[in-house]
C-alpha positions as CSV (number, residue, x, y, z in Angstrom):
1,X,341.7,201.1,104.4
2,X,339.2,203.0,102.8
3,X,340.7,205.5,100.4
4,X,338.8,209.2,100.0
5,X,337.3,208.8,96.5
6,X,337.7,205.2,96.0
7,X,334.5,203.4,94.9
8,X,332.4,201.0,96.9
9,X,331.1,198.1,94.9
10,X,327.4,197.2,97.1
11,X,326.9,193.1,96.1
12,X,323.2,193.0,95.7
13,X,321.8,189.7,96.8
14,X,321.3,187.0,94.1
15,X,317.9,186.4,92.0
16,X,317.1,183.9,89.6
17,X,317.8,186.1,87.0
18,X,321.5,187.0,87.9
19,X,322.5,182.8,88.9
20,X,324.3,182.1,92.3
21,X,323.6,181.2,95.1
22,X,319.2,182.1,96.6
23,X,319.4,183.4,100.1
24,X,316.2,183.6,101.7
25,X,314.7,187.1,103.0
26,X,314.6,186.8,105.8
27,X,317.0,184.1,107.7
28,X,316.2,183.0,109.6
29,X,312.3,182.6,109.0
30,X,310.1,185.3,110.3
31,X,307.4,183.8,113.3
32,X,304.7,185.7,114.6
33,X,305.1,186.2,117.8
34,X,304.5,187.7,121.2
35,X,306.9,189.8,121.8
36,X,307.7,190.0,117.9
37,X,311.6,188.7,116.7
38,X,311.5,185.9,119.1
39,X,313.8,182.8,118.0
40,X,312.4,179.5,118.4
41,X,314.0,178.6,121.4
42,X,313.2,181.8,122.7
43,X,309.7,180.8,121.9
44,X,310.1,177.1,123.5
45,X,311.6,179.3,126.6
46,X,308.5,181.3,126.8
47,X,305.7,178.7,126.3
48,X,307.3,176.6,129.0
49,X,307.7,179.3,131.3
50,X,304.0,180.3,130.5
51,X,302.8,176.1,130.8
52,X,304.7,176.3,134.5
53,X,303.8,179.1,136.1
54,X,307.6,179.1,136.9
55,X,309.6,182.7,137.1
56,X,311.6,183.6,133.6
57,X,314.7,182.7,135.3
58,X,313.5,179.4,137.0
59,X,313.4,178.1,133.0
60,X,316.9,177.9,131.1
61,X,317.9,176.7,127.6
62,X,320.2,173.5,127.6
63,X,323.9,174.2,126.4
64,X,324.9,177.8,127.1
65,X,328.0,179.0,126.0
66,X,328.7,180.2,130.1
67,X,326.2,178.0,131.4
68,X,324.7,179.5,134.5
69,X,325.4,177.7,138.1
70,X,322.5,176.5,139.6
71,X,319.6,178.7,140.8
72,X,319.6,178.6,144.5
73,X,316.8,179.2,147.7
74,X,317.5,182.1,150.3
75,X,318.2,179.2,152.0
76,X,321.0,178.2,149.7
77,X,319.5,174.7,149.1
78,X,320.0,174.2,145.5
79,X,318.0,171.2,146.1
80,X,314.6,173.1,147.3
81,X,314.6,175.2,143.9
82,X,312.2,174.3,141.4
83,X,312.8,174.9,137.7
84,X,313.5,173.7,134.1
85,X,316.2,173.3,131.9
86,X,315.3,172.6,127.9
87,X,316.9,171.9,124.9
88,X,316.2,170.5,121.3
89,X,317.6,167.0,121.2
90,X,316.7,166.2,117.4
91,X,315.1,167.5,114.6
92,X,313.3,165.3,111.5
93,X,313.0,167.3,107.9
94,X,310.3,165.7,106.0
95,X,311.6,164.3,102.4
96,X,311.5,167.4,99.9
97,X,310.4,170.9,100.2
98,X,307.5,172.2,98.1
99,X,309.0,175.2,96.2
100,X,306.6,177.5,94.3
101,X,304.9,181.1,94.9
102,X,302.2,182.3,96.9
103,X,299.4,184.0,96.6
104,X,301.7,187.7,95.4
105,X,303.3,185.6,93.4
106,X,306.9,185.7,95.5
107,X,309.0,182.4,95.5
108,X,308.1,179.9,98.5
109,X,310.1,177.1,100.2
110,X,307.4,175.3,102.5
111,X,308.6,172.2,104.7
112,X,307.9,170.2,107.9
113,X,309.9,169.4,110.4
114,X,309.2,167.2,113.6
115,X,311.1,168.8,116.5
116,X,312.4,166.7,119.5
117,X,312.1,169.0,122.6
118,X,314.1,167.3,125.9
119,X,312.5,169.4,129.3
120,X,314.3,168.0,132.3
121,X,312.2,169.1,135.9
122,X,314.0,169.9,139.0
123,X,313.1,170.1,142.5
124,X,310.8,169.1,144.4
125,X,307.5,169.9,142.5
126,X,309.3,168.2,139.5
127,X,306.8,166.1,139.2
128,X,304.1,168.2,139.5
129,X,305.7,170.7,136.7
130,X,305.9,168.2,134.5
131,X,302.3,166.9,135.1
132,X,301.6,170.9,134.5
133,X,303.5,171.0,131.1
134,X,302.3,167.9,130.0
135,X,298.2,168.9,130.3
136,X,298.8,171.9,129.5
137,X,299.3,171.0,125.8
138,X,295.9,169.3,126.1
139,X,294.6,172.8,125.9
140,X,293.4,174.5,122.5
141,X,294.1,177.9,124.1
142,X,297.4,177.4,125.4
143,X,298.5,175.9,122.4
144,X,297.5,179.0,120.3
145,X,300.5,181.2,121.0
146,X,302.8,178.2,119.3
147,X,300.2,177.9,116.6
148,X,300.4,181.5,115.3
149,X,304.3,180.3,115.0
150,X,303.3,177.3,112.8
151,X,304.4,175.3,115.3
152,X,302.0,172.5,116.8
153,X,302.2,170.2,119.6
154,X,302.2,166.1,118.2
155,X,302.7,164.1,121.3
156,X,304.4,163.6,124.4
157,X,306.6,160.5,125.1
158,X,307.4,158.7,128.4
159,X,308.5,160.7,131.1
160,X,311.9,159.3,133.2
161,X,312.7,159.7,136.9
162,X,316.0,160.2,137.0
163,X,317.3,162.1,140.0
164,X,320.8,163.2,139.9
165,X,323.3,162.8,143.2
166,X,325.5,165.7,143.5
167,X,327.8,166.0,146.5
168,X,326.0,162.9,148.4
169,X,322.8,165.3,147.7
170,X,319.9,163.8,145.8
171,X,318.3,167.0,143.7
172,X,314.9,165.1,142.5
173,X,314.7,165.4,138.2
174,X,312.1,164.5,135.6
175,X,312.9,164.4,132.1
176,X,310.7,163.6,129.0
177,X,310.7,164.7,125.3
178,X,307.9,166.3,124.2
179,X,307.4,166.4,120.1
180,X,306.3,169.0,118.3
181,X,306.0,170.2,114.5
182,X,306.9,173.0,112.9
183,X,306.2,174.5,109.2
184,X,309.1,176.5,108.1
185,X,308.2,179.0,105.3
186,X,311.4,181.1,103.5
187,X,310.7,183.5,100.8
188,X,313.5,183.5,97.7
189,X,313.9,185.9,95.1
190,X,312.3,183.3,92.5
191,X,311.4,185.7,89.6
192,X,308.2,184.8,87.5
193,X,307.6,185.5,83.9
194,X,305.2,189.1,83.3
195,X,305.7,188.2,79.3
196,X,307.7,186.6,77.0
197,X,307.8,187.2,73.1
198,X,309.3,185.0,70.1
199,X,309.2,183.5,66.7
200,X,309.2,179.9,65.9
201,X,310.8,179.3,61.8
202,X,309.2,175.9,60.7
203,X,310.6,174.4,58.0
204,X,308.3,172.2,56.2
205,X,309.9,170.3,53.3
206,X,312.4,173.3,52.8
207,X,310.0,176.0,52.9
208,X,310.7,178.3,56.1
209,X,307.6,180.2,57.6
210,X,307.7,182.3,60.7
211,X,305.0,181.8,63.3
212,X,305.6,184.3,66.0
213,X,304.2,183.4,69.6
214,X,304.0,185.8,72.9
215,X,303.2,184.6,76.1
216,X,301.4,186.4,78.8
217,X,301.0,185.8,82.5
């Protein structure tokens, strides 16, 4: 418990100048993005839902921690619903990182990633969604939105009919990976030199002479 009085040590992150651990600021990475703060999959969730023409709700991340049952008609055909479930199956890092500074001079990790994204169709337009999706990457336009993200689309691989028989009922699916890549950027607290100032003792043949040296940015 907090004692009246007591004093409250505040841990300021690390810089380069106090050693540690670098934390970027912020994490995760900042996108741009419409509505701002989205996540990526929040992102992946939006474009797809955009692509579809498909109702926010029709078009659910892969993997929840209480996954959802499935969406139903008035009906109550599960089967006669169209939508999408997504997920990010793999994820290639190039090699190395560039580190440096930008153009303010504030530390920079730069890297690129290619970004496996699974989309499984359901229903019976799955087909037709997926044809949607798939063209609709085709499209400068469309593809700005991910683009202001520093994501772009690379290319689509072969899509898979693979319906799914649940309770002697065939519910029609379509899944295919789509690849994209994305260009992470994280800013560090990387301090640069303003000025730096010294002297440098030579000592020629046992005679010592000074030569003092200052560095400037």
């Amino acid at each position: 418990m907090h004692q009246a009085g007591a004093r409250v040590t505040v841990l300021k992150p690390n810089d380069t100048s106090t050693g540690g651990v670098l934390q970027p600021v912020p994490q995760p990475p900042e996108m741009q993005t419409n509505p701002p703060n989205l996540t990526f999959v929040q992102l992946l969730q939006q474009m797809l839902q955009q692509f579809s023409g498909l109702p926010g709700p029709m078009v659910r991340p892969d993997w929840q921690p209480n996954q959802p049952k499935r969406p139903t008609s008035q009906s109550k055909d599960p089967w006669l619903v169209n939508w999408i479930a997504f997920g990010i199956e793999s994820v290639e890092p190039d090699f190395s990182a560039y580190v440096g500074f930008d153009t303010q001079g504030n530390g920079l990790m730069q890297r690129n990633e290619q970004v496996g994204l699974v989309v499984n169709f359901y229903g019976p337009a799955a087909y037709d969604n997926y044809g949607l999706v798939r063209d609709s990457f085709q499209l400068a336009q469309n593809r700005a939105t991910l683009l202001k993200a520093n994501v772009v689309w690379a290319y689509d691989g072969t899509a898979q009919h693979v319906p799914e028989l649940i309770d002697e009922v065939w519910y029609d699916r379509w899944r295919v990976v789509f690849t994209l890549r994305r260009q992470i950027l994280r800013s560090y607290p990387i301090l640069t030199f303003v000025s730096a100032g010294g002297t440098i003792y030579i000592n020629n043949q046992g005679q010592v002479t000074e030569a003092p040296i200052a560095v400037e940015e």
